[in-house]
TORFI-509319 format. One record per residue: z, y, x of N, C-alpha, C, O, CB in turn. Coordinates in steps of 0.1 Angstrom, whole numbers, plus 5000, padded with zeros to 4 digits. Each point is the difference from the previous one (the first is absolute). Glycine has a CB too. Example, Ala and Ser with C-alpha at 12.3 -4.5 7.8 and 13.67 -1.06 7.14 Angstrom:
2
507849435132500050124991500050125009500750005010500549884971498150235015500050115009500850114992500150115005497749835007
This chain:
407
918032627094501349995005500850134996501149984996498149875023500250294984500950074994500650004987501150004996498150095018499449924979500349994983501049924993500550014989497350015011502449845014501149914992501650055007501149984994497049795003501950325017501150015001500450185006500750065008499349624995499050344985500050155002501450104992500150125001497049845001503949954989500950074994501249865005501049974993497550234983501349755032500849905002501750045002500949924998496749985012502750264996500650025003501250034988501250025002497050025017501349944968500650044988501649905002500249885001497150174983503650035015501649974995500449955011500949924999499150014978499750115038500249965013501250105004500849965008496749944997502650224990500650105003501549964994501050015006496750164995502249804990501549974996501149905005501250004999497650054985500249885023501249875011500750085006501049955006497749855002501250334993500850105014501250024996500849985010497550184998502249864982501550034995500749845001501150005006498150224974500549675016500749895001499849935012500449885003499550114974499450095031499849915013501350075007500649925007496450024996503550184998500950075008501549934994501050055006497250194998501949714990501449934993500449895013501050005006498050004963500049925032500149935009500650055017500749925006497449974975501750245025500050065011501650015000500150025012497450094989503549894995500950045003501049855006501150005005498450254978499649635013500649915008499949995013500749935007499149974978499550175019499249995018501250065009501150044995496050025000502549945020501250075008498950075004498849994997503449865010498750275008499350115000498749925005499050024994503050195009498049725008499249895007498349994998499050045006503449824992498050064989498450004991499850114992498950034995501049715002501150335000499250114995499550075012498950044997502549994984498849995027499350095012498749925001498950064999503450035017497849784985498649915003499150024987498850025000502449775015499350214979498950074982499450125000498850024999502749904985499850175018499350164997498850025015499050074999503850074987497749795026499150075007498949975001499550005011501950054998497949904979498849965001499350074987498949984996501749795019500650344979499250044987499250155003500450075008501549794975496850175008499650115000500650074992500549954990497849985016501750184995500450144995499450124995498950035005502149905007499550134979499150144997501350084996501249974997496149934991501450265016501050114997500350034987499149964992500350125026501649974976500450044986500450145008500750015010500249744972498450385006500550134993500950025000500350014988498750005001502050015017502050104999500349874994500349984988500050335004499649575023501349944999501550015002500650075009497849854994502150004985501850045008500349925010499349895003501950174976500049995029500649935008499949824999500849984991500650255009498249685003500249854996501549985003500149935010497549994995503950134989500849915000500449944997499850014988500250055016500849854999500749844991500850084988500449934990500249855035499850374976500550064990498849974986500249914991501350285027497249894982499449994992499949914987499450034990500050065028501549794984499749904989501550004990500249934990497949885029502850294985501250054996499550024986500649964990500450155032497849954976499650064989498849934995499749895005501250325002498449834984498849974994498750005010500350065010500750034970498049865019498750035009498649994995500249964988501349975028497550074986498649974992499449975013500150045011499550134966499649725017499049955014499049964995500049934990501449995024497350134994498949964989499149885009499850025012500050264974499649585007499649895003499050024995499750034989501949855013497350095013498550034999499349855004500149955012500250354995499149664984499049845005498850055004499550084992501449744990498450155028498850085004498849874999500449885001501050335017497349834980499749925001498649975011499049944998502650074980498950065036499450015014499649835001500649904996501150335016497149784996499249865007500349965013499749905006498550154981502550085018500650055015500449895006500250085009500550134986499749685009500949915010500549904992501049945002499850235014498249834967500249884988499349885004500149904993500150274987498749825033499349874998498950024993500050064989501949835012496850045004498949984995500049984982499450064991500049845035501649974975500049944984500450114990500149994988500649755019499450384999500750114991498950114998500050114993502749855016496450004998498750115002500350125013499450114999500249864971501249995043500250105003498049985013499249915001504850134991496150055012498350055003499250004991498950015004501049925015500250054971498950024992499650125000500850105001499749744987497750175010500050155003500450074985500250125002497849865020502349964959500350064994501450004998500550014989497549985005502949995022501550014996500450115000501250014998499449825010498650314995500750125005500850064991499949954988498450105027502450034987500750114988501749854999499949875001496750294976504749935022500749944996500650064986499950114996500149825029500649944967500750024988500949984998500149884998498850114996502550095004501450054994499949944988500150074990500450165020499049614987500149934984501349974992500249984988497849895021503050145000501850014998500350085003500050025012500749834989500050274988500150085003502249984992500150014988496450125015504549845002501550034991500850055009500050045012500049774973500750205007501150165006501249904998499949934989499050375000502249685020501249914996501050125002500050085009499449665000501550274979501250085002501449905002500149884995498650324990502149855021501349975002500750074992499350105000500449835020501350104972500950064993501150025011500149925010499349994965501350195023500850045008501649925004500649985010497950234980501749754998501149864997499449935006500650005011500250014967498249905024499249925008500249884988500149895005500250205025499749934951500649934992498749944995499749914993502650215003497049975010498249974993499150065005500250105006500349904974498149955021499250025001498650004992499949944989501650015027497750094988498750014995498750005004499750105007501549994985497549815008498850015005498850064995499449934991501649915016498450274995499050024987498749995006499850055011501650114976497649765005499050005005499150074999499849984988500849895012498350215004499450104993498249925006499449965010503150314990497149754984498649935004499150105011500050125003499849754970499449995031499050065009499250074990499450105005500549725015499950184971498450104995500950134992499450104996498349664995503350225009500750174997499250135006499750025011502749864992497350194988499450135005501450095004501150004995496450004989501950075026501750065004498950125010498949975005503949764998498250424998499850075006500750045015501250025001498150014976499849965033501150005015500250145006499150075004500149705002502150264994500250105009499450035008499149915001502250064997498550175013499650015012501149925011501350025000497350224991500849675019501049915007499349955013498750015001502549914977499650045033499949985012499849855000500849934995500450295011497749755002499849835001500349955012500550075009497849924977501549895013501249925009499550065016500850015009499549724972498350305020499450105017500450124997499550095007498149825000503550134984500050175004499450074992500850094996499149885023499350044977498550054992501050054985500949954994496549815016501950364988500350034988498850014991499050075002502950025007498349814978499349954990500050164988500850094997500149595010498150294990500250124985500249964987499449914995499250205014502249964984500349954986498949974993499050075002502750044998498249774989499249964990500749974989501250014998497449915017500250034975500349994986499549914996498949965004501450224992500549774995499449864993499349905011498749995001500850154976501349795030499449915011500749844998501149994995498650245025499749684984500449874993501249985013500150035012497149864974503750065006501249995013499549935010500050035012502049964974497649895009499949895016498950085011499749945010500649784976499450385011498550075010500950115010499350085007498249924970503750005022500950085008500049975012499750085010501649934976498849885014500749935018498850065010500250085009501049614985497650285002499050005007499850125007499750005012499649864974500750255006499850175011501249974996499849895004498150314997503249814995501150075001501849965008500950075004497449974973501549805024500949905004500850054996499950114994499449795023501950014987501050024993501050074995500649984990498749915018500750235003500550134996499350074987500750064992499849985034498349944972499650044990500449934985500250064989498250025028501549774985500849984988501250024997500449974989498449925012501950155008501250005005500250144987500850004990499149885043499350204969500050174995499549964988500850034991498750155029499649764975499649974988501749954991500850084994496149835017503150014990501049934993501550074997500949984991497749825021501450305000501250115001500050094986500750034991499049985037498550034977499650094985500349984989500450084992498249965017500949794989500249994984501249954995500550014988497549945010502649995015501850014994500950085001501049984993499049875011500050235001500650135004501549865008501150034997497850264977500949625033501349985011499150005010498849995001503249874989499250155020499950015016499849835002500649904996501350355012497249784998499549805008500350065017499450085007497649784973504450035025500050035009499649905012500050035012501550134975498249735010499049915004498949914997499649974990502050075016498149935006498549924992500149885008500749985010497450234983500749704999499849875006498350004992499650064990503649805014496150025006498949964997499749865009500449975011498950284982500049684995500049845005498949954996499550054990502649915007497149925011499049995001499549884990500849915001499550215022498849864969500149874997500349875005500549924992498450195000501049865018500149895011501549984998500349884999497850185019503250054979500950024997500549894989500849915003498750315007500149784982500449894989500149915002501049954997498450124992499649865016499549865005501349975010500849914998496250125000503150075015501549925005500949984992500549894998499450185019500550064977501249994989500849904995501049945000497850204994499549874998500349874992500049875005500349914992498850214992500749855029500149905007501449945005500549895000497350205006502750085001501149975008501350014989501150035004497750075021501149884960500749984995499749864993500849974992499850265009498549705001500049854996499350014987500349924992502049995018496850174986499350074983501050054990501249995002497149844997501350234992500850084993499649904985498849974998501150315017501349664976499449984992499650064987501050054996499849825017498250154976499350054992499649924986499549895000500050225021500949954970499949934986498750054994499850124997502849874999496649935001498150004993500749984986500949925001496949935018502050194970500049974990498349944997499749884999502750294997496849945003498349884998499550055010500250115006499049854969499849935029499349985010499350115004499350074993500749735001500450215019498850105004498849945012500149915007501850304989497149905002498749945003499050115006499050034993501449794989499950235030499050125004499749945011500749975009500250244981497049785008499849945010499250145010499249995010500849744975500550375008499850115012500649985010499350005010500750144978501549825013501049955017500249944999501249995004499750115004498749764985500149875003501149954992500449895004498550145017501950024970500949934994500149944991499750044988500950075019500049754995500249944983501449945005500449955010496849974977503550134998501449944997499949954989499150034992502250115018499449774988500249934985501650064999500850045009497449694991502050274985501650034997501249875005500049885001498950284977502149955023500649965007500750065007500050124995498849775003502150095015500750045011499349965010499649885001502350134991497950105018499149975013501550075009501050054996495649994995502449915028500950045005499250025010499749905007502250034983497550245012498950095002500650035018501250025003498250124967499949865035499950005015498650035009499049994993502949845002498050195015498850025008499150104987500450074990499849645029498350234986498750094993499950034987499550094994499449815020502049944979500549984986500450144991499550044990501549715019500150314998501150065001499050144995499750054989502249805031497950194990498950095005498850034986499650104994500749795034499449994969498749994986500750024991499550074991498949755015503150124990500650034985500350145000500050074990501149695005499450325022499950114996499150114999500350114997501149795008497150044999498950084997499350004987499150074996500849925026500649914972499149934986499750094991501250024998499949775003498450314989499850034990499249974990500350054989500550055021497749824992499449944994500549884993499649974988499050135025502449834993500749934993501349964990500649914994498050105021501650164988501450034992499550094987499050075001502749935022499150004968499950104987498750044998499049944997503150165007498350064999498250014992498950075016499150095000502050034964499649795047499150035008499950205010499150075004499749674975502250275019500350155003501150005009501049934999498250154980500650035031500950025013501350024994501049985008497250125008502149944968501550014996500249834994501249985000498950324992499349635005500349834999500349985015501149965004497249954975501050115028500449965016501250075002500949925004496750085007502850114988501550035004500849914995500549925007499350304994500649784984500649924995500149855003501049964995498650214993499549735020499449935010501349995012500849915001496450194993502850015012500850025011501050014995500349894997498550205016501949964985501550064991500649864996501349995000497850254987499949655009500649854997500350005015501250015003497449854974500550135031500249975016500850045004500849925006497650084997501850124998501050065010501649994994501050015007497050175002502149794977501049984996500749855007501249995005497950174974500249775020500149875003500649975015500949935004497150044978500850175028500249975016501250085000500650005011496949975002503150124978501250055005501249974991500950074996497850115015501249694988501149904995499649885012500949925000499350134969499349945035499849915013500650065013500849935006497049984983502050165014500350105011501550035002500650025010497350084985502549904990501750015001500449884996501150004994499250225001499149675007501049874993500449975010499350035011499649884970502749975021500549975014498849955006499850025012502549924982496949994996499149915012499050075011499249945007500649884974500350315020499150075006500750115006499450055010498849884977503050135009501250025011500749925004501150065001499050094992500049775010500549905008499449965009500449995011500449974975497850015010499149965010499150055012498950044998501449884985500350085033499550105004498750025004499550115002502349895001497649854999498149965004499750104987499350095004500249585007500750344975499750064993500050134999499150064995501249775001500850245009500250114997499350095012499750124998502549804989497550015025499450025009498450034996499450104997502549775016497950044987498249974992499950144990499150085002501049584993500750364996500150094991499550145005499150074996502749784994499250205022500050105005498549995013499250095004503949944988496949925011498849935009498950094996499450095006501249644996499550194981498649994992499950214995499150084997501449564989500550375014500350134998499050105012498850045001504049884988498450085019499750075017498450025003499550115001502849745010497050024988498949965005498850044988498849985003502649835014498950224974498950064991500350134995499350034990500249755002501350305012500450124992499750125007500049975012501749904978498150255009500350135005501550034992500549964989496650135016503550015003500850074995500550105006499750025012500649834979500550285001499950145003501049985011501049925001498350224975500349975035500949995012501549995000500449935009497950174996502649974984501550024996500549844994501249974999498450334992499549625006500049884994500349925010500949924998497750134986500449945032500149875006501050045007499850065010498149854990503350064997501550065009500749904989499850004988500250315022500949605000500449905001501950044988500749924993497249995037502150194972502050064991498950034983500549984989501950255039496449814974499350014985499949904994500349984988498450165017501049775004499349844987501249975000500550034988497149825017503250125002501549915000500450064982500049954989501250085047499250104972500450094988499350004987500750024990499950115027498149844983499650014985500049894994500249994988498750185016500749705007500549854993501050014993500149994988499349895027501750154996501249964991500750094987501049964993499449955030498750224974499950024991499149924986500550014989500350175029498649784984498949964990500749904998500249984988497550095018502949855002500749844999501150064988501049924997498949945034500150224964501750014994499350064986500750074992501550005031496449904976499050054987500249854993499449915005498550285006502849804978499949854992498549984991499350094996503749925000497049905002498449974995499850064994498950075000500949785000501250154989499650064986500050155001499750054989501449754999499250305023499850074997498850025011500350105007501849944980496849915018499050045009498749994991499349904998502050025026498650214972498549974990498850055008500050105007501349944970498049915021498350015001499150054988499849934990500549885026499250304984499350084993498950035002499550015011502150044985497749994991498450065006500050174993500350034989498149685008501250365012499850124995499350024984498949974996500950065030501050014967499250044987498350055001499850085010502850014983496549885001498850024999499349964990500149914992500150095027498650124981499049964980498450045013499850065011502350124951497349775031498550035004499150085001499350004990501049895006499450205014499450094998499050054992499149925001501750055012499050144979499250034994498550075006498850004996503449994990498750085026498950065010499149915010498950035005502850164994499249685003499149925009500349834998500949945005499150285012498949724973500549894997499849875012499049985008500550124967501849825025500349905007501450085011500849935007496249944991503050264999501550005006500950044987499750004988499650105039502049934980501250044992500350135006499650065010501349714985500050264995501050155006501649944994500449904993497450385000502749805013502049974997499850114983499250084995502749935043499449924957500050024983501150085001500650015011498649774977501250295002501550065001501349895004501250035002497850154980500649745017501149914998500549985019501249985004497649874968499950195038500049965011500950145006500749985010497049844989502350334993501150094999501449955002500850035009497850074977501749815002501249954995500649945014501050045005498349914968499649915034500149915004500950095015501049995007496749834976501250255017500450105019501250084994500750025010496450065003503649994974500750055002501649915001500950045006497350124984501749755006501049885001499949975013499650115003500349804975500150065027499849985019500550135003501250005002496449855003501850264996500450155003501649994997500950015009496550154983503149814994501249995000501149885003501249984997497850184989499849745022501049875004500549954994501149955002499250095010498549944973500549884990499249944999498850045000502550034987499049765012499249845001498950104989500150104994502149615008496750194999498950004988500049894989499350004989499350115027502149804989499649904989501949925001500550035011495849914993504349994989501049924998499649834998499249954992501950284997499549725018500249855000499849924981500650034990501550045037496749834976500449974984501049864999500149924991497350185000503449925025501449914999501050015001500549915007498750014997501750194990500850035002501349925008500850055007497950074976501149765013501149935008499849955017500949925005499550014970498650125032499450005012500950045008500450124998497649914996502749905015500950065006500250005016500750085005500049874973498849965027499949995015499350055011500450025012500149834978498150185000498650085009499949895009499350065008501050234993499949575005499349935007499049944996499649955010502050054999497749964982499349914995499749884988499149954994501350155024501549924985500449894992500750084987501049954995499449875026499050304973500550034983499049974995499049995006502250194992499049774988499650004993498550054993499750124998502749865007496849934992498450075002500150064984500949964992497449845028500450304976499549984989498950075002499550085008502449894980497349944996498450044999500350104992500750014990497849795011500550315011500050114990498650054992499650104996502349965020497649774984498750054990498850035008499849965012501850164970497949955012498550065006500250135007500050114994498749794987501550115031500150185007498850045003499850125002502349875011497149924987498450065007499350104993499050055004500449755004501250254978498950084996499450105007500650075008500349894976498250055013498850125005500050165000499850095009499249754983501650154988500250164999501250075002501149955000497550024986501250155015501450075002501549944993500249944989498150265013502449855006501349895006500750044985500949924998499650095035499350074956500850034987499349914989500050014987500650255021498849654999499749834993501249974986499749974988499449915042502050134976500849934988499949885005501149944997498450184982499849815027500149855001501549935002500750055009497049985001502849874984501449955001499949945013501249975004499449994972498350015034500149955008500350125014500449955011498149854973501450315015500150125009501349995003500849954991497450205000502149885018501350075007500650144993499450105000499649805023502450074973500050144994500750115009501049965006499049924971499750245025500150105000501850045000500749944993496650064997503250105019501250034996500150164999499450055009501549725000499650294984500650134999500850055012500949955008499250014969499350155022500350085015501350054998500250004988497550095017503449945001501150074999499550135013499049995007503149784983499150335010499550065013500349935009500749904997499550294997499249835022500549935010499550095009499350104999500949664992500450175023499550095012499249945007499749894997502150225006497649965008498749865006499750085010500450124999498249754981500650105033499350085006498750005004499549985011502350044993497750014983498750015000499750164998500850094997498949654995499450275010499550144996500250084988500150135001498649785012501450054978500050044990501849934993500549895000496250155001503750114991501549964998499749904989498949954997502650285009500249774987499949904993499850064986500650104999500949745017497750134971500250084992501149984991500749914998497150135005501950144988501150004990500349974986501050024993498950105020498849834985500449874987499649895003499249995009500650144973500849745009499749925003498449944995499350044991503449965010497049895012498049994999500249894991501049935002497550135023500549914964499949924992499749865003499449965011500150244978500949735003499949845001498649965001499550024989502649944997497049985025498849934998500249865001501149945002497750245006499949784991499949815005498650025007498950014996502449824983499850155039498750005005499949825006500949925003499050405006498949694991499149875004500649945013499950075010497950034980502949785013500449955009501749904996500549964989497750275025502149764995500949875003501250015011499850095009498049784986503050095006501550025007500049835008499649914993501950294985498849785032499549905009500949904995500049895006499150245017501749874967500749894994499449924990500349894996501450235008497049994991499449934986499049865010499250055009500550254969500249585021499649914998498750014991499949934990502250005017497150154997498450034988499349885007500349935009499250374985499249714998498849915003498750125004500150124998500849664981497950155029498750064995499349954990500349914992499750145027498950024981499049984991501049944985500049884996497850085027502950144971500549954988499050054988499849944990502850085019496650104995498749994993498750035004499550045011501849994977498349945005498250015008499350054988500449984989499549795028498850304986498650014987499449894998499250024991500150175015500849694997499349864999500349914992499449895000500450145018
């Protein structure tokens, strides 16, 4: 039982940004009935939580855990090999300051990354390390500590957090009626039980859950095919999330936030009812085409095989954010509404594996930095950062999975 749902938690972390879209339909009423049932953690020199804050730009980092804690037997929770928890979703969502764009980046779980010295979620101060596999954070370190990790290698201020449970998806995707999903060839991993034939599916409950844990049955079987995996997903659920049929609907929109509330932690400055209002209705005014989903640049380590390290390119990637410019451009220019209803396109194959300076025509391209202002930690720089193509998709592109496979 563990072995089968021991990384289950993979791409769970990312529903957190498109689930808060939905919150700004509520009154103060049920938001009070939601938040007061959520857990909390401390965050390091928080700011003030005010409904000002979303005036400007923000970073929030989305953590999928993958705890046995209050998941239910069928998830392995008592087992005596459930102990130890895993940070398997690890993305950072920025807001741009215009509120004209956004950005999701994913950063793999087997990233080697060095952690600050940092304070965990009891207080406890942790000691700096080196070369440590990201997802092995949460565990001594919780969330404050990833919290400091991720600060480090981007040089921005993350001024909130969120973390969500696997169980999380499964409502999600419930209390929005499934998300639908395009198979180009069949997939077949009878690790979590999945088989799709090609096609359009319309992914809901455990289903939901398996296409987003799958990597045996995608590409070449690697946790960066599995991102790329998600990125179809989440593109998809956050064209669902904003279509009338799911603002409009309130059993839905309810369910949505329900599904939220009831599986998530979040940082204390977060569960305050003028924040979510405020940052929904920011994100709602993000048009499709510009909300991209990305994966951290990465090549394979030479020092320790089966992980990765970030490439220069993942430089580039953090300095563009630092200066609050998109990472990737729409490959539809004529997209115009951000509800759902622009215009799709295939953008090919995004799943590649290797570092994001692929060339692939199928990649998201890259835009040139101008200067800009931001408030992140680090200013904006003084020449302009060079053009990449990083790996990922803008929630307008209409992609497929499994467009290739080793098989």
């Amino acid at each position: 039982m563990t072995s089968t749902w021991g990384t289950v938690g993979k791409g769970v972390g990312m529903v957190v940004a498109v689930l808060l879209v939905s919150l700004i339909t509520f009154g103060t009423i049920v938001y009070w009935n939601l938040l007061g049932n959520v857990s909390t953690f401390e965050l390091e020199d928080n700011s003030d939580p005010s409904i000002d804050t979303f005036e400007g730009g923000v970073n929030i980092l989305l953590v999928g855990s993958d705890t046995r804690v209050g998941q239910g037997e069928e998830f392995g929770e008592g087992s005596p090999d459930a102990d130890g928890t895993l940070n398997d979703v690890n993305m950072l969502f920025h807001l741009s300051e215009d509120h004209s764009h956004a950005s999701v980046v994913s950063i793999p779980r087997d990233t080697l990354v060095d952690t600050p010295a940092c304070t965990n979620d009891d207080g406890e101060q942790v000691s700096e390390r080196y070369g440590v596999m990201m997802n092995s954070i949460l565990d001594e370190g919780g969330m404050g500590c990833i919290v400091a990790t991720v600060e480090e290698m981007s040089g921005l201020d993350i001024q909130y957090a969120a973390m969500i449970t696997f169980r999380g998806v499964i409502e999600m995707s419930n209390a929005v009626g499934g998300v639908d999903v395009c198979v180009e060839q069949p997939i077949e991993d009878t690790y979590v039980g999945l088989n799709l034939e090609a096609g359009t599916h319309s992914l809901k409950g455990e289903e939901a859950l398996k296409f987003l844990r799958t990597r045996h049955g995608v590409g070449d079987g690697s946790d960066l095919a599995r991102i790329t995996n998600q990125q179809v997903f989440l593109s998809a659920l956050f064209r669902t999330v904003k279509s009338n049929e799911t603002l409009t609907n309130p059993t839905k929109l309810y369910g949505i936030a329900r599904a939220a509330t009831q599986n998530m932690t979040l940082s204390s400055n977060m569960n305050n009812i003028d924040t979510l209002v405020s940052l929904a209705s920011a994100l709602a005014q993000v048009p499709n085409e510009s909300m991209a989903f990305v994966r951290l640049p990465v090549a394979d380590s030479v020092y320790s095989p089966g992980r990765v390290e970030p490439t220069a390119d993942a430089d580039v990637m953090w300095q563009l954010l630092r200066d609050d410019q998109p990472l990737i451009q729409s490959a539809t220019p004529d997209a115009t509404d951000g509800t759902g209803d622009s215009a799709s396109a295939d953008s090919g194959d995004t799943g590649s594996t290797d570092s994001a300076d692929t060339g692939d025509p199928g990649d998201a391209t890259g835009t040139e930095s101008p200067d800009a202002t931001t408030d992140s930690t680090v200013g904006p720089t003084t020449e302009p950062t060079p053009s990449v193509d990083f790996d990922g998709q803008t929630a307008d592109q209409e992609t497929c999975s499994n467009t290739d496979t080793l098989f």
